[in-house]
C-alpha positions as CSV (number, residue, x, y, z in Angstrom):
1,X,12.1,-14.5,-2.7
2,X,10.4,-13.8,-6.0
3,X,8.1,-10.8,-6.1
4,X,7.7,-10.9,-10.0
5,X,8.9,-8.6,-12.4
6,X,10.4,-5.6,-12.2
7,X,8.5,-3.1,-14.5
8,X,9.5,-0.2,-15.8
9,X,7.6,3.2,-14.7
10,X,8.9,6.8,-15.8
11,X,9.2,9.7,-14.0
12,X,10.7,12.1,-11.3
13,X,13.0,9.2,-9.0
14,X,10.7,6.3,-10.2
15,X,8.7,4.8,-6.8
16,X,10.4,7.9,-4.6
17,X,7.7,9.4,-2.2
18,X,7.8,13.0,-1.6
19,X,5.4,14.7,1.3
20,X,6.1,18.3,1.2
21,X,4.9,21.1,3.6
22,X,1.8,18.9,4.2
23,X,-1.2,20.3,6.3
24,X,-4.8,18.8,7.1
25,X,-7.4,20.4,8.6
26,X,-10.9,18.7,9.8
27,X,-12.7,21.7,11.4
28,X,-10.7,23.3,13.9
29,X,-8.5,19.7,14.0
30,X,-5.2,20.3,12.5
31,X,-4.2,16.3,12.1
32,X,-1.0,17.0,9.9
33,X,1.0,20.0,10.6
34,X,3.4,21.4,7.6
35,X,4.8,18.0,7.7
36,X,7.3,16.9,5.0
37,X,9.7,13.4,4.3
38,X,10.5,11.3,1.2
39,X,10.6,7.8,1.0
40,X,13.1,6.3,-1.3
41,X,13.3,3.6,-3.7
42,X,15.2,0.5,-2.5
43,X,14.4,0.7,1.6
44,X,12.0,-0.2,3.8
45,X,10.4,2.9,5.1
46,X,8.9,2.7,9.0
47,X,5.9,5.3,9.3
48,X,5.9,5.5,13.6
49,X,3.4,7.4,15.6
50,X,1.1,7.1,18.3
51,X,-2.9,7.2,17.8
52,X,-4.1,10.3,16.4
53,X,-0.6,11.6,15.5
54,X,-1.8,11.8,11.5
55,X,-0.4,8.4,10.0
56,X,-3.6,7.6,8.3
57,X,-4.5,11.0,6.7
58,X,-1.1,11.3,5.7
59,X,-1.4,8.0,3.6
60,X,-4.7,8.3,2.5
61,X,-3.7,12.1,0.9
62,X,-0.6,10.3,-0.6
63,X,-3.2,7.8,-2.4
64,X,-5.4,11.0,-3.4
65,X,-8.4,9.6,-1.1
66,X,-8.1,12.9,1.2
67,X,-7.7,16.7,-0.5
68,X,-4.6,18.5,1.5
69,X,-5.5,21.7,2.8
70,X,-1.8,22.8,2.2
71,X,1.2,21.3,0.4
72,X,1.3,18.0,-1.2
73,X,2.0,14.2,-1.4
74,X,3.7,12.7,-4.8
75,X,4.8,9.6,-6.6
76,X,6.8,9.4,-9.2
77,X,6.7,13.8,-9.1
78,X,3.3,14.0,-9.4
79,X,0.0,13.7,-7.3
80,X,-1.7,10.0,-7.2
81,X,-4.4,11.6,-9.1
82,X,-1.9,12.0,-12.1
83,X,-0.5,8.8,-12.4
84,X,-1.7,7.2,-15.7
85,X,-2.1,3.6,-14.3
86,X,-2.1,3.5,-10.9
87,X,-2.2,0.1,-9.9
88,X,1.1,-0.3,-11.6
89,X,2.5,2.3,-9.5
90,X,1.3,2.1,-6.2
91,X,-0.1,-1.3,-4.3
92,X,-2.1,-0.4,-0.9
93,X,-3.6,-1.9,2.2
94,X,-5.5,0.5,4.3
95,X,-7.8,-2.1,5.6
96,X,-8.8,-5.2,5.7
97,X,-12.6,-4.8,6.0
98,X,-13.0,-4.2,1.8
99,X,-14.2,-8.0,0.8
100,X,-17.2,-9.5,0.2
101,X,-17.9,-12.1,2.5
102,X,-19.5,-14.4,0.3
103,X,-16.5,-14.7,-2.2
104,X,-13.9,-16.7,-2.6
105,X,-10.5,-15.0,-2.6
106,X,-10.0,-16.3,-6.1
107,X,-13.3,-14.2,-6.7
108,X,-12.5,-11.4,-4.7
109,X,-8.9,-10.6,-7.0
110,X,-10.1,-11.2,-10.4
111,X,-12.5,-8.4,-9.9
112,X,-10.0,-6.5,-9.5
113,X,-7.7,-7.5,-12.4
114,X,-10.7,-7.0,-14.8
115,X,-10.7,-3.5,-13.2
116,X,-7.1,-2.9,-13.4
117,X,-7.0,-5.1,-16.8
118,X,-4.8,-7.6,-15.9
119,X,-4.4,-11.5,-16.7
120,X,-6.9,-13.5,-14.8
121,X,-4.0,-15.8,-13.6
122,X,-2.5,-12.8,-12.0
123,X,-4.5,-13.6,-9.6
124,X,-3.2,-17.2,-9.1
125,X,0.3,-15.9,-8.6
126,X,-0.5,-13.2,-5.9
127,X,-2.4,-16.0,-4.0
128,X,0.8,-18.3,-4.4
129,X,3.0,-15.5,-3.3
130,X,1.2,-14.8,-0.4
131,X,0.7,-18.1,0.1
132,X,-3.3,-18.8,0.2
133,X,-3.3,-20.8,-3.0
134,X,-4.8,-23.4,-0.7
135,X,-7.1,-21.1,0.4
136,X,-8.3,-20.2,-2.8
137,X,-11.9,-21.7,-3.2
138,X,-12.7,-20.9,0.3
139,X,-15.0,-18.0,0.8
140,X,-13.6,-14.7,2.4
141,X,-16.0,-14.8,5.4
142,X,-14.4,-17.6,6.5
143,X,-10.6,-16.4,6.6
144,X,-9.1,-15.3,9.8
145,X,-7.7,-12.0,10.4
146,X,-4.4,-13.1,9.0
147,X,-5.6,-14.5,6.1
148,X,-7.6,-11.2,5.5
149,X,-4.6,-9.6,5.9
150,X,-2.8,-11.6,3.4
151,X,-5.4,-11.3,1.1
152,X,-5.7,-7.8,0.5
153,X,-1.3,-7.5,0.1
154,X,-2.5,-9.8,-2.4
155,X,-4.7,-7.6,-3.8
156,X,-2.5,-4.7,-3.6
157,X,0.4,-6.7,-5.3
158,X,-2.1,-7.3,-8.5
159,X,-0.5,-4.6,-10.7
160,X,2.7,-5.2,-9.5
161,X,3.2,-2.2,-8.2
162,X,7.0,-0.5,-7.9
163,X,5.5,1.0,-4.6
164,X,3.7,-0.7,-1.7
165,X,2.0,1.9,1.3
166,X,0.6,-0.4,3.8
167,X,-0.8,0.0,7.4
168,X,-0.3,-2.0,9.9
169,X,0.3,-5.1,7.7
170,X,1.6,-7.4,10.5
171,X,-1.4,-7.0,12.8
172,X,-3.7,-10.2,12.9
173,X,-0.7,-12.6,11.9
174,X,0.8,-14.8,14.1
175,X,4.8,-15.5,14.4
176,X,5.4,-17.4,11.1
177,X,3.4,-15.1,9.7
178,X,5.5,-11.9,10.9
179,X,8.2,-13.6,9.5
180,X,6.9,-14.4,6.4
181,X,5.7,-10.5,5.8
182,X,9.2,-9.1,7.2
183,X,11.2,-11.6,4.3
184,X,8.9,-10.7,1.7
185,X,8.9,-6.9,2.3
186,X,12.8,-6.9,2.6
187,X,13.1,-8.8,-0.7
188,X,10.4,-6.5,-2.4
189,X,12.7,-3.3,-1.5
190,X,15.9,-5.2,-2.6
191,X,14.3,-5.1,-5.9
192,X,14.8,-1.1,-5.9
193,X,11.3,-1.1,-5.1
194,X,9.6,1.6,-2.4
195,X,8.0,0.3,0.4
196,X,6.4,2.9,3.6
197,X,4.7,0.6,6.5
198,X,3.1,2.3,8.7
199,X,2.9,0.2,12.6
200,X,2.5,0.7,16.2
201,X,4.5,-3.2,15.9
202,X,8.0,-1.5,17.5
203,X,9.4,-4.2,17.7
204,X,8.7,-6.0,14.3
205,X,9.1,-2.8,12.7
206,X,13.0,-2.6,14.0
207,X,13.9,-5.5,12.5
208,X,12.4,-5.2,9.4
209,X,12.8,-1.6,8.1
210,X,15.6,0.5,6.8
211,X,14.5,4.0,8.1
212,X,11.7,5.4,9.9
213,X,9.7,8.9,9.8
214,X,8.2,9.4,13.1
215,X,5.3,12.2,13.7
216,X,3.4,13.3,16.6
217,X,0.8,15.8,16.8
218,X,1.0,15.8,13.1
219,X,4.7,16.6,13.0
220,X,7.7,15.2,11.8
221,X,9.7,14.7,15.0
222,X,12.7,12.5,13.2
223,X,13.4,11.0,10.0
224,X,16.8,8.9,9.5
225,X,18.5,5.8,9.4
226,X,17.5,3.0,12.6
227,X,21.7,4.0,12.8
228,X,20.9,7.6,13.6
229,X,17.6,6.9,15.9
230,X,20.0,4.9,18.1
231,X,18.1,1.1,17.4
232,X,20.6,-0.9,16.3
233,X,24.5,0.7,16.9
234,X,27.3,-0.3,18.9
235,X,26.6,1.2,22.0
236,X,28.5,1.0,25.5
237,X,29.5,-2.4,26.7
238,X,28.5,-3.4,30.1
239,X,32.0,-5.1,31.3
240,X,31.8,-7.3,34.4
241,X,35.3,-8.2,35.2
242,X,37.8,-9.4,38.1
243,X,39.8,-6.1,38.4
244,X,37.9,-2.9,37.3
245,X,41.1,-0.5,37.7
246,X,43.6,-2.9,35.8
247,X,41.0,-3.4,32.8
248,X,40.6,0.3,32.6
249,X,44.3,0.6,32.6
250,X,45.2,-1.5,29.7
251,X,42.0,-0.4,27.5
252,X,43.7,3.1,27.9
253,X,46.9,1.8,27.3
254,X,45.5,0.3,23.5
255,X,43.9,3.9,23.2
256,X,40.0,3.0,24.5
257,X,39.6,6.0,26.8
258,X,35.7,6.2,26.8
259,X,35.6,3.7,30.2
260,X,33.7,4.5,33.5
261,X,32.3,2.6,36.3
262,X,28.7,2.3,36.8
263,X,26.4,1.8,39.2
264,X,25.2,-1.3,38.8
265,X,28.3,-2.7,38.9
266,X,31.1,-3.0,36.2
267,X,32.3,-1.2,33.4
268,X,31.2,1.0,31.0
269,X,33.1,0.8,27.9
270,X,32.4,2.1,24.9
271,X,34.0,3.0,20.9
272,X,35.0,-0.4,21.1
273,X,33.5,-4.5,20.8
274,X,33.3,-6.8,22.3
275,X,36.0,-8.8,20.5
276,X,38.5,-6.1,21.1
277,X,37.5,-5.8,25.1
278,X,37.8,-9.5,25.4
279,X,41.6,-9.8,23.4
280,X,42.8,-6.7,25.8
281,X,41.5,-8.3,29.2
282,X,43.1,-11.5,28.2
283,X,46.6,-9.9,27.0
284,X,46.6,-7.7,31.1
285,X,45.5,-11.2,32.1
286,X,41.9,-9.8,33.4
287,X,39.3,-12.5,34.0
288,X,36.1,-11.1,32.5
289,X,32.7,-12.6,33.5
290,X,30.1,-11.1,31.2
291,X,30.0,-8.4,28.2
292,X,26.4,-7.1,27.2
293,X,25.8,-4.4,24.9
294,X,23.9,-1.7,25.9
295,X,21.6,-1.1,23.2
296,X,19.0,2.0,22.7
297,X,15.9,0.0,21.2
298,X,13.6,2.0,18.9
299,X,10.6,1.4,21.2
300,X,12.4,3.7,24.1
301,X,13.8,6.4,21.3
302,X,9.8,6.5,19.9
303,X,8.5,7.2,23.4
304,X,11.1,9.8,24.0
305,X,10.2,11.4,20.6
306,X,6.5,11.3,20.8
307,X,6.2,11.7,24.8
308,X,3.7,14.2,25.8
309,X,1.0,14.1,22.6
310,X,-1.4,12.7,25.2
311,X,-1.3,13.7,29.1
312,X,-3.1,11.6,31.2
313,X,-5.0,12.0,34.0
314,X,-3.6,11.6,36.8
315,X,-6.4,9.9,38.7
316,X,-9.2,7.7,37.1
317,X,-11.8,9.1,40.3
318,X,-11.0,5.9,42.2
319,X,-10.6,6.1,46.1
320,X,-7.5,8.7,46.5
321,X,-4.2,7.9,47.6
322,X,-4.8,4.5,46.3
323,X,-1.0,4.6,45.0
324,X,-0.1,5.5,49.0
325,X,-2.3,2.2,50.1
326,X,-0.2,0.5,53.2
327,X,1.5,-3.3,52.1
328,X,-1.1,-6.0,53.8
329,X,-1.0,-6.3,57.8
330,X,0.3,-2.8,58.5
331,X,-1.7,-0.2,60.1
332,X,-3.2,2.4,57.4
333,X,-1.2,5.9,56.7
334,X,-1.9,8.7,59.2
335,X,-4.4,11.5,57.7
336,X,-3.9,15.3,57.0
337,X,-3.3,15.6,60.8
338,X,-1.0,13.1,61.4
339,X,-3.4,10.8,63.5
340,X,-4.2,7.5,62.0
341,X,-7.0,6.8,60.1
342,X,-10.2,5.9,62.5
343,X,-11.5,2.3,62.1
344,X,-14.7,2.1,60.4
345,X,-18.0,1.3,62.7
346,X,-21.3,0.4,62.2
347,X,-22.4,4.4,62.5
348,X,-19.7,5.0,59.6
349,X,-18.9,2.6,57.3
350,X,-15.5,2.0,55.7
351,X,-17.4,3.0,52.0
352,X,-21.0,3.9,50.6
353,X,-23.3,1.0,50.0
354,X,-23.4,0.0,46.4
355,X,-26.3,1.5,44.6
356,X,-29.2,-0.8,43.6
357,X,-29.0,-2.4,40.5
358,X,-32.3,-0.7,40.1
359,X,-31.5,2.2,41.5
360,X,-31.9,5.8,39.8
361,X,-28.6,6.9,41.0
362,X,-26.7,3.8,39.3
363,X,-25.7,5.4,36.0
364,X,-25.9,3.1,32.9
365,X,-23.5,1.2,31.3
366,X,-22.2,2.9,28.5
367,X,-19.9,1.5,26.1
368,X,-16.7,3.4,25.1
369,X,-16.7,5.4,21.9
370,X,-14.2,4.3,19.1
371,X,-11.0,6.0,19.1
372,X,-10.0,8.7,17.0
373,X,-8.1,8.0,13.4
374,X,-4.9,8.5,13.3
């Protein structure tokens, strides 16, 4: 896939991302703690966290919209601030709410090549390459979220940019769409270009990135290869076969000692593949019925990693011992005394009449405040 030209841009590890020793403050919020990883040219760089571990002030210092209150975020070796042209440097999608409604998206991007100073037919090719030439004409307050979403990459490919920070790129797009935006980010970092996507999309972001920085509470937590986080390596089989004992005796006997029976049947077999399980068992004449690989997915490896930054309640003030609530047609659980439960009369019902609607003591409906940033 053509993303255009390669241009040339000077400096310290051209399109490498440093965050060093990074540390926010809002208040007495500390939403990044002394948090540091770099982003390198050529990959596809997963930004993982949960809500409110810091993603979005992290990026937004990197793009010199938020002041550090320690360390610092570079491109190129220097601060955002610094760059001489930084739509050349650095494409970005923060949101997609920035358009005016009444424009077309042909409108919308040559705005922003007269402020960048770029050709006006730049603004043809990013519609083409994200594929809303079609689109074009049509005013923005008419595109769905995917097509919003597609606009501003657009937008953010105008300068064509060595680096691309986006977050949560895939959200509002639809399967072909996903696909579209994994191809096209892949091809874009096989360029030797940078690209850091931030995502709560696990699963998307597994098969599309290279390497992930994860944070919670502000903190770096892991940083490596989807290798070294355990998404995406040879892990044990799971070997069902006819004869456990004479499998594991002629694995052994080709040097495979990492074998063990589990529970659900089976063996475990692992520093091996399939292929190599399969040409053993059918040398010691073993009938095998299934090989599966056990494989560590990077949505289990996140949780694991960022487990704990938020501890739940553990009751939402419904009835208690709801959890404990007998299957229909048995008799309920005994009480603290080991009697069962009396049967409700009409002196005492089984629950408190629901208030009135009009009723003082019916508390108003009140709608949930917006979550925190991350």
């Amino acid at each position: 896939m053509d993303v255009g030209s390669t241009t040339g841009h000077s400096g310290e590890g051209a399109g490498r991302i440093v965050v060093r020793n990074l540390r926010k403050r809002f208040g007495t919020v500390e939403a990044v703690r002394d948090l540091s990883f770099t982003v390198e040219p050529g990959k596809v760089t997963g930004f993982l966290g949960p809500n409110g571990a810091g993603k979005t002030t992290t990026l937004r210092i990197a793009l010199g919209l938020v002041a550090p209150t320690e360390g610092e975020a570079t491109v190129n070796g220097v601060r955002y601030d610094q760059l001489v042209s930084p739509a050349t440097v650095v494409g970005a999608v923060l949101d997609t709410q920035g358009f005016h409604r009444s424009r077309t998206g042909r409108a919308h991007l040559r705005v922003y090549t007269a402020a960048i100073g770029v050709p006006d037919q730049r603004a043809d090719e990013v519609l083409a390459l994200v594929g809303l030439t079609e689109a074009a004409n049509r005013n923005v307050g008419g595109f769905s979220l995917g097509m919003r979403q597609r606009l501003a990459l657009a937008t953010a490919l105008l300068g064509d940019p060595r680096v691309l920070v986006l977050d949560e790129p895939g959200s509002g797009l639809d399967p072909e769409g996903l696909a579209w935006l994994r191809a096209f980010l892949r091809s874009f970092a096989s360029s030797g270009r940078t690209v850091l996507v931030s995502s709560h999309q696990l699963a998307e972001v597994e098969q599309t990135v290279d390497h992930v920085v994860i944070i919670s509470r502000g903190t770096r937590v892991f940083e490596g290869s989807l290798e070294q986080l355990g998404g995406g390596v040879h892990a044990p089989l799971q070997v069902q076969c006819a004869d456990q004992v004479k499998l594991a005796t002629a694995l052994a006997e080709r040097g495979i000692t990492d074998v063990r029976a589990v529970p659900q049947g089976g063996l475990a077999v692992g520093g091996t593949s399939s292929t190599a399980v399969g040409e053993i068992a059918l040398a010691a004449g073993v009938a095998i019925y299934g090989i599966a690989e056990q494989r560590t997915d990077l949505e289990r490896r996140f949780f694991e990693l960022t487990s704990g930054q938020y501890q739940p309640s553990s009751s939402y003030g419904g009835p208690p011992d709801l959890q404990h609530a007998p299957p229909a047609g048995l008799p309920p659980h005994s009480g603290p005394s080991g009697d069962a439960a009396p049967p409700a009369t009409a002196d005492a019902p089984a629950r408190p009449p629901a208030a009135e609607p009009d009723s003082p003591e019916q508390p108003s409906r009140q709608s949930r405040p917006e979550g925190g940033g991350r």
